[in-house]
C-alpha positions as CSV (number, residue, x, y, z in Angstrom):
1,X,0.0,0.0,0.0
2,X,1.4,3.4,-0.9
3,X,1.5,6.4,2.1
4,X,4.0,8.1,3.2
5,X,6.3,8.2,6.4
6,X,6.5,10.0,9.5
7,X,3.9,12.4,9.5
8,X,3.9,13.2,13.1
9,X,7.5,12.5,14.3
10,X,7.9,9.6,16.2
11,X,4.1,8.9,17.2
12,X,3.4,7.4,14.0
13,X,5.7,5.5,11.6
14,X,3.6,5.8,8.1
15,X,0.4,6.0,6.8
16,X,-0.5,3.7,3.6
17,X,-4.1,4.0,2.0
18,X,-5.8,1.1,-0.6
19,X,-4.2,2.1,-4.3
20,X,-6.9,0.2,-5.5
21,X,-9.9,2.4,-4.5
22,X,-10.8,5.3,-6.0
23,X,-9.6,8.6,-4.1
24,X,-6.8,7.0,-2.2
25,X,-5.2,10.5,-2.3
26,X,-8.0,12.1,-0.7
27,X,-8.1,8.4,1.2
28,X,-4.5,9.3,2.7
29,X,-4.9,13.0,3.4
30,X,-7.7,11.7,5.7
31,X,-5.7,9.5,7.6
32,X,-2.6,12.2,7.6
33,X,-5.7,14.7,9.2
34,X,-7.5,11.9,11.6
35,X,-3.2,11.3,12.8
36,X,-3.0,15.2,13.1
37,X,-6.2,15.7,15.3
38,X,-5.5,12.6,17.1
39,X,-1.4,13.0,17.5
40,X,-2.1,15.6,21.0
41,X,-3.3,12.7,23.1
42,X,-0.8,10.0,21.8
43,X,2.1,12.4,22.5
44,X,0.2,13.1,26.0
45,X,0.1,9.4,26.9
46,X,3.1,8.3,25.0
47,X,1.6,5.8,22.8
48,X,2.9,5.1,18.8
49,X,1.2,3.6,15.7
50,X,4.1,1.8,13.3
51,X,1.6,1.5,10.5
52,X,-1.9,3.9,10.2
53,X,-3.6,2.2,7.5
54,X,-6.9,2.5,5.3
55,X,-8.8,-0.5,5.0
56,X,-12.7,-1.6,4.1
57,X,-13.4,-5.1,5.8
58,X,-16.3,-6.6,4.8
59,X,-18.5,-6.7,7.9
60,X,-20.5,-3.1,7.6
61,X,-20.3,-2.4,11.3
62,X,-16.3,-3.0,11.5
63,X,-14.1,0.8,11.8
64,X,-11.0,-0.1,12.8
65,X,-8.5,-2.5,14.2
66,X,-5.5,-2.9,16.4
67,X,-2.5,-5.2,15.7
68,X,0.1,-5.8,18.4
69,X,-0.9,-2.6,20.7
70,X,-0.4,-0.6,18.0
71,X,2.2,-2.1,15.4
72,X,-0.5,-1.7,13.0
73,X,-3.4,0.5,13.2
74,X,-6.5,0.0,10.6
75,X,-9.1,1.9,10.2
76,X,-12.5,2.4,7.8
77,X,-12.4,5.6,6.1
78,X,-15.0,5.2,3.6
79,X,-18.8,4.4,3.8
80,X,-20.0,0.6,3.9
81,X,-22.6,1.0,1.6
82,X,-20.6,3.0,-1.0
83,X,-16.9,2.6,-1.1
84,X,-16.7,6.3,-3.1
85,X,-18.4,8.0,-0.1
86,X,-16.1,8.9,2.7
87,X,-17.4,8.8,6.5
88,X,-17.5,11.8,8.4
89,X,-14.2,12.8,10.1
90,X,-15.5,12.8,13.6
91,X,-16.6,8.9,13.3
92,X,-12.9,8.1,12.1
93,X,-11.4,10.1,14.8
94,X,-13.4,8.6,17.4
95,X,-12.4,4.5,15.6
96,X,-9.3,5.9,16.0
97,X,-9.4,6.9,19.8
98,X,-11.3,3.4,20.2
99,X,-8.3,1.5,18.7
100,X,-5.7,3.2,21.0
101,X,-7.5,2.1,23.6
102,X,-6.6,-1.3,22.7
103,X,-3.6,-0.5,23.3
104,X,-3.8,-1.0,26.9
105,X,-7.1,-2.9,27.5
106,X,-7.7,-5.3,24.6
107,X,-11.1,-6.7,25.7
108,X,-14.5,-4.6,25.7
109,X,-14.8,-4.7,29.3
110,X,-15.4,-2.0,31.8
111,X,-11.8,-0.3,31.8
112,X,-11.6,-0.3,28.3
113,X,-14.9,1.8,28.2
114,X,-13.5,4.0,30.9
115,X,-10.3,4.4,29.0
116,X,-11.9,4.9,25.8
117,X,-14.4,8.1,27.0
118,X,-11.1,9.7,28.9
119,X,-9.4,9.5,25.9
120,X,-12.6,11.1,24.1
121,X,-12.6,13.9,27.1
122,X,-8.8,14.4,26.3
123,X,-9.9,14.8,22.4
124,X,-12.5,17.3,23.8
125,X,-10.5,19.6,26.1
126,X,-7.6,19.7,23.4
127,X,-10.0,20.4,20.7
128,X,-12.0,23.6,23.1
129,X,-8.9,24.6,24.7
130,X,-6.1,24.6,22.4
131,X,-4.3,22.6,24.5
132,X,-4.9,20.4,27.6
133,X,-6.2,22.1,31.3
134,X,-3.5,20.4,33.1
135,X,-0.7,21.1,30.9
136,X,1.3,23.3,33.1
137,X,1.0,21.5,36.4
138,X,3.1,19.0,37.8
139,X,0.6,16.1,36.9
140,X,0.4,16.8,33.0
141,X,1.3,13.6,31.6
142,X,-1.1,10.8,33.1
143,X,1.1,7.5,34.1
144,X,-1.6,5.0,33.6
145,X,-4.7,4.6,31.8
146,X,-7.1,5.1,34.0
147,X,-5.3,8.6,35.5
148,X,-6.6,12.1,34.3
149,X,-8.7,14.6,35.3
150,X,-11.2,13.6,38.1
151,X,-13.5,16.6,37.4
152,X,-13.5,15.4,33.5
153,X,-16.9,16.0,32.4
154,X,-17.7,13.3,29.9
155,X,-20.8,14.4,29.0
156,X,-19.4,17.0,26.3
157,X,-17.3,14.7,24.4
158,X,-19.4,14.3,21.4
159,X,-19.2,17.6,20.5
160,X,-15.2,17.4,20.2
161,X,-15.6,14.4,18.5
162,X,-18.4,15.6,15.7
163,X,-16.7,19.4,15.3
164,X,-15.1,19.8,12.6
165,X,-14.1,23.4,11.2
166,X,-15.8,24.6,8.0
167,X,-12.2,24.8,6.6
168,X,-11.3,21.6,6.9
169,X,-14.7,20.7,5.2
170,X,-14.5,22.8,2.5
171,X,-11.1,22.0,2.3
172,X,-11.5,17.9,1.9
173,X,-15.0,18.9,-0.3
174,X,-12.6,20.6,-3.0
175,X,-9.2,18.0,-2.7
176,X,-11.9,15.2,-3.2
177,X,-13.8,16.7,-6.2
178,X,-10.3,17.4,-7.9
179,X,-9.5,13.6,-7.2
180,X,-12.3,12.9,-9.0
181,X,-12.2,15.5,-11.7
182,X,-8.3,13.7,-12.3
183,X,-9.1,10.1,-12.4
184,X,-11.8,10.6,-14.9
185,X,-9.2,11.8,-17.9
């Protein structure tokens, strides 16, 4: 699979898309965005991705996967129903978040669920804020899993999650029309 290599330093080794799909450039922009938004919280917590690939399993409720705590990361990045259609950034970000989790608690149990909203919370505060609250005290990088804020309110994480800029909308809109406007000549 083409990509390219180290887009965010050493959190993430390279990012490959499927050639054989239409819009794979547009397909690995995505991913290089989803790694951007995402890159914050991995740096926060010290966790790497060799591999961030694109892939399209064929169960419809599948987004993403895990290899080896992160050796390999793959995620869905187009719609089930319609490989041409991509999903909205917000869902990929959050199969992202969900696959990280993995990395520290492979089963869906309680911890991982735990682990997976304080990792949405941490997606939410950086996203408001510009940064994270805690950032300047003492206790700004959690040691475990289940450390972090204790006065996190999880109840706000979907709009983190969902918000995407106009910008970056537009911005994807136009690079994915040109794909398409290139691959039909």
């Amino acid at each position: 699979m083409p990509g390219y290599s180290n887009p965010n330093g050493p959190l993430i080794g390279s990012i490959e898309h499927d050639e054989s799909r239409l819009g794979g450039v547009f397909a690995l922009e995505f991913l290089r965005k989803v790694s951007d938004l995402v890159s914050p919280i991995m740096s926060l917590r010290g966790l790497q991705i060799g591999t961030l690939c694109e892939f399209y399993p064929s169960c419809k409720e599948t987004m993403g996967q895990n290899f080896k705590k992160g050796e390999k990361i793959s995620l869905r990045v187009r719609d089930p129903d319609d490989e041409d259609q991509f999903l909205p950034m917000g869902r990929v970000v959050d199969a992202l978040l969900h696959e990280l989790a993995h990395n520290y608690q492979t089963k869906h149990n309680e911890g991982f669920q735990d682990l997976w909203y304080r990792l949405r919370g941490e997606y939410f505060e950086f996203r408001t804020y510009g940064g994270f609250l805690g950032e300047n005290s003492d206790s700004s990088t959690p040691s475990s899993p289940r450390s972090g804020s204790p006065d996190q309110n999880d109840d706000d994480e979907e709009e983190g999650i969902l918000g995407w800029s106009l910008s970056s909308f537009w911005f994807c809109v136009i690079l994915y029309a040109l794909v398409l406007y290139i691959n039909r000549k």
